[in-house]
Structures are given as C-alpha cells and as structure tokens.
C-alpha positions in Angstrom: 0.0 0.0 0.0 1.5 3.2 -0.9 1.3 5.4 2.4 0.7 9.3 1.7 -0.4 11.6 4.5 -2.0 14.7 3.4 1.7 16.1 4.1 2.6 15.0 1.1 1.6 17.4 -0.9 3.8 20.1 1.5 6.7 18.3 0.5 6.3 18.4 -3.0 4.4 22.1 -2.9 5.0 25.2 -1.1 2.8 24.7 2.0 0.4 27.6 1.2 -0.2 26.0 -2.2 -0.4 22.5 -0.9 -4.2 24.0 0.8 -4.9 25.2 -2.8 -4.0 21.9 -4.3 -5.8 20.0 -1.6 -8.5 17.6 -3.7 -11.0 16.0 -1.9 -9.9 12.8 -3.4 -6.6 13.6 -1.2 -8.9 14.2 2.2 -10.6 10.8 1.6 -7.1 8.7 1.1 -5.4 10.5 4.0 -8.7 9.3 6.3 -8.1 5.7 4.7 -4.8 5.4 4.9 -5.3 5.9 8.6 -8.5 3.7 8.7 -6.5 0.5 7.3 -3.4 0.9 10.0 -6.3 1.3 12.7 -7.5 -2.2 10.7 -4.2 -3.9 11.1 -4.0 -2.9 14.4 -7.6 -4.0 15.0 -6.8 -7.4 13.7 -3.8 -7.9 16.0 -5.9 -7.0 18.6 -8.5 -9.7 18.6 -5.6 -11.9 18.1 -4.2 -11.1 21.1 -3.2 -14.4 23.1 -1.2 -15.6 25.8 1.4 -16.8 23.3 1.9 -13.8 21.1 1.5 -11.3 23.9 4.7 -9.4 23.4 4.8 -9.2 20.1 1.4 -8.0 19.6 1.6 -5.5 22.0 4.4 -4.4 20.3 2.9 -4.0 16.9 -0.2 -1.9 18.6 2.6 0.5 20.0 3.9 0.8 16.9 0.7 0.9 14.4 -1.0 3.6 17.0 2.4 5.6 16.9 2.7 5.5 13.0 -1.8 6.7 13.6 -0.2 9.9 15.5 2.4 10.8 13.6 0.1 10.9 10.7 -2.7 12.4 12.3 -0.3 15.3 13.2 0.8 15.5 10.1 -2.7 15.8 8.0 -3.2 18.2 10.7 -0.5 20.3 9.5 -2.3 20.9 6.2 -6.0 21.2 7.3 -4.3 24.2 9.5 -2.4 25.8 7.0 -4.9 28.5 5.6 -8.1 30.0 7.1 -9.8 29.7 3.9 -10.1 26.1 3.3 -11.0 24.5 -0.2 -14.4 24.8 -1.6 -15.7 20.8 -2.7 -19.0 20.0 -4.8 -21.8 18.2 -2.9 -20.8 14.9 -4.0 -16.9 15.1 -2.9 -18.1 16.7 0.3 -20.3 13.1 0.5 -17.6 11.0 -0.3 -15.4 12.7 2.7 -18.2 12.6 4.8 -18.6 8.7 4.1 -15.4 8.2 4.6 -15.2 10.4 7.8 -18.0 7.8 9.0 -16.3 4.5 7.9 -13.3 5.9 10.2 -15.3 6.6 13.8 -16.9 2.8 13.1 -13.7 1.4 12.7 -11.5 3.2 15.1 -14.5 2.8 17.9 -14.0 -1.1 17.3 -10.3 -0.7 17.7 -10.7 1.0 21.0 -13.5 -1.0 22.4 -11.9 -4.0 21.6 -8.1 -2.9 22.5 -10.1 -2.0 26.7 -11.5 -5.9 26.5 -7.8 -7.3 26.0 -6.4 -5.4 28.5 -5.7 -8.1 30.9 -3.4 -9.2 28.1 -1.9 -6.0 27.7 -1.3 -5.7 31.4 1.5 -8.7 31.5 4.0 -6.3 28.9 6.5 -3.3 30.0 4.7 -1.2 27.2 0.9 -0.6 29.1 2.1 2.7 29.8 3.4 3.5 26.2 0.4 2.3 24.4 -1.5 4.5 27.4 0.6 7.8 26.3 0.1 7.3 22.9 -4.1 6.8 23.1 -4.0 10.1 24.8 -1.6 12.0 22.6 -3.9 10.5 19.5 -7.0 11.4 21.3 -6.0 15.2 20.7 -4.6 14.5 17.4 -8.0 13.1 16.0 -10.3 15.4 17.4 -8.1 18.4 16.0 -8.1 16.5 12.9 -12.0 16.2 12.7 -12.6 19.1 13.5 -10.8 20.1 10.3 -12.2 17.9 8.1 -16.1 18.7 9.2 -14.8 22.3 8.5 -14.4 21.0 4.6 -17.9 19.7 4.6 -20.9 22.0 5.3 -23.2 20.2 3.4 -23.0 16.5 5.6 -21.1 18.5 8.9 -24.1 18.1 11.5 -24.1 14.5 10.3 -20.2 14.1 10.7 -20.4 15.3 14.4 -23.2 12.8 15.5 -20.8 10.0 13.9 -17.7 11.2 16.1 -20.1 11.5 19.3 -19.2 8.1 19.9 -16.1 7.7 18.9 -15.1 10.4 21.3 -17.0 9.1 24.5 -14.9 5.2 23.3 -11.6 7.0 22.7 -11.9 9.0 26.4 -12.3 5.4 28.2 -10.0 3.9 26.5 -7.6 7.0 27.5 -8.7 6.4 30.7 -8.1 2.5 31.0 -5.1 2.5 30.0 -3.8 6.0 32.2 -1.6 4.4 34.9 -2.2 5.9 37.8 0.3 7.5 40.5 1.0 5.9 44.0 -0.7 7.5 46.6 1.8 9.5 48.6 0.9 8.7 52.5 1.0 12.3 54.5 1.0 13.3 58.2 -1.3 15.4 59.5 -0.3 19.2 60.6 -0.3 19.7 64.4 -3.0 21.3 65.1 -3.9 22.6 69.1 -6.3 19.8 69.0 -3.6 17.3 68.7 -2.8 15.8 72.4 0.6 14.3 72.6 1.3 11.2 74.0 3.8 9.5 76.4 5.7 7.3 74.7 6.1 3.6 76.9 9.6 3.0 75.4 12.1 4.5 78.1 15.9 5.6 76.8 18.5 3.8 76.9 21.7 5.3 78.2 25.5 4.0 77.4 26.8 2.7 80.8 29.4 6.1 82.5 33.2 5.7 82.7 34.4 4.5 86.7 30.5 3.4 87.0 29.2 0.0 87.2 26.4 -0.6 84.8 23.0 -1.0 86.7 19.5 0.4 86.5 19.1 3.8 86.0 18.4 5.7 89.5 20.1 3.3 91.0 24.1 3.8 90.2 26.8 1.9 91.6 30.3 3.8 92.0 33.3 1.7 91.6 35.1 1.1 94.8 39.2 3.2 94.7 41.7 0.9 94.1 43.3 0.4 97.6 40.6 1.3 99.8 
C-alpha cells in the first residue's frame, strides 16, 4: 500500500499552495490510509493471546504511533490556511462517508483494544500504548474538527458519527492511564492534637568509673586500695 499523508503534498508544494492543491480525493485517502493501519491494528488485537502477547503488544505500540504521527501530520495541512477548499456536494459526501467508515472502525479498535487489556497488562509497554491513546485522542479530534470544517453540506451529520467515537476513545484513555501511587501524608499539628507518652524508656550508654546498673540506681566503683 502506498502510504501518503496529506503532508505530502507540503513536501512536494510550497505549503500555502499544498491548501490550494488539496483535492477531496486527497482528504478521503489520507482518512483511509489511517483507517487501514487502525484495521491492522484491530486485527492484531482480537488476536491477542497468551502466546503472542509481546509481540502483539508491540505491533499496537507501533501501528497507534505511526496513527499519530500521521494524524499530526494531516493536521499540518487542514491548518495551513483559514480559507479552506471549496468541494461540490458529492466530494463533500464521499469525505463525509469516509469520515463515518473511520469513527466505526477506530470505535471497534478502541472498544476491543479495553476488553484485551488483561493481556496487555502482563507487557512493559501498558504505559506507552497508554501515552500514545492520549496523545492520539488530541490529534483526532483536531483532525476532525478540520475535516467537518471541509464539509458544510453533511457537517451536522459528521459530528453525530464522532459523538461516539469520542466518549470510546476518552475510556480507553482512561483504562489505560496508569495511575500515580498514593503519597501517604501526616497530619499538621493542630492545638487539638494531644501528645502522647511514649512507653519506650531511653536507653543510656553505661558512664566511665561506673558500674552498669539500673538507671536511678548507680553503683560507684570502689578506689583501688581502699
């Protein structure tokens, strides 16, 4: 499959010119390209078992890092110009479709990635796969925003197909979030605080020329030639 974010055009365009070349056919393979990595990953994640659980989890830390980096990237372009590209009704329909086909299939990957956590759990990379749900989390609501902003004619519709997708991302975000130990503290003295005796008496080194005995109750060594 030949890979090409929509930040492929601002390598082969000046950047400003890469918004006025933008096609929607471009918008709709940049949200595929993305759709069929979240598929891979998907895949690898129902396949998930207790024989191939290192090497799966390492191939979901690496298909959901190459999904951010591109979702940065197409983000890149959508934010280039103020004045985004005017599309007909039927290329705003085809992104829009598209748009949809991506919240179904990234809302399985998530749903399904939080049921094989247990898996997941067992590996050293819980907390990078954790980092990089939340940094994507950003990236793809950024990036929908901009699409939508493409597509006037099918936006309302867009938004009620991201609803979801949103709400699935956030607990999968917040599944895999480790959280921090909980730091024990002392309470401040307060002048309701009543001190109390403590039961455990001193101890004291036994004194030079003295015999060791109880305390209170010292012995002196007798003078030599008395």
């Amino acid at each position: 499959m030949q890979f090409k974010p929509l930040i492929f055009l601002a390598s082969v365009l000046p950047f400003t010119q890469a918004q006025a070349h933008l096609t929607a056919k471009d918008v709709v393979d940049a949200i595929h390209n993305i759709l069929d990595v979240s598929t891979s990953a998907l895949d690898i994640v129902r396949n998930i078992s207790s024989t191939n659980i290192i090497s799966s989890a390492q191939d979901i830390a690496d298909d959901l890092r190459q999904i951010v980096t591109t979702v940065d990237d197409d983000v890149k372009v959508l934010q280039g110009t103020s004045t985004p590209p005017q599309f007909s009704d039927d290329d705003q329909s085809d992104i829009c479709e598209a748009l949809c086909d991506f919240a179904t299939t990234q809302e399985d990957f998530f749903n399904t990635l939080v049921s094989k956590k247990n898996f997941l759990d067992a590996t050293t990379l819980i907390g990078p796969i954790g980092n990089l749900l939340g940094l994507l989390e950003a990236g793809i609501n950024t990036l929908a925003e901009g699409v939508i902003a493409l597509v006037p004619t099918c936006a309302a519709k867009a938004r009620d197909e991201l609803k979801d997708l949103d709400k699935t991302l956030g607990e999968a975000v917040t599944a895999f979030t480790i959280p921090l130990p909980n730091t024990p503290t002392t309470p401040p003295l307060n002048a309701t605080n009543k001190s109390h005796k403590s039961n455990i008496q001193p101890r004291y080194a036994p004194l030079r020329g003295v015999v060791g005995s109880p305390v209170g109750t010292l012995v002196v060594a007798p003078s030599k030639g008395k």
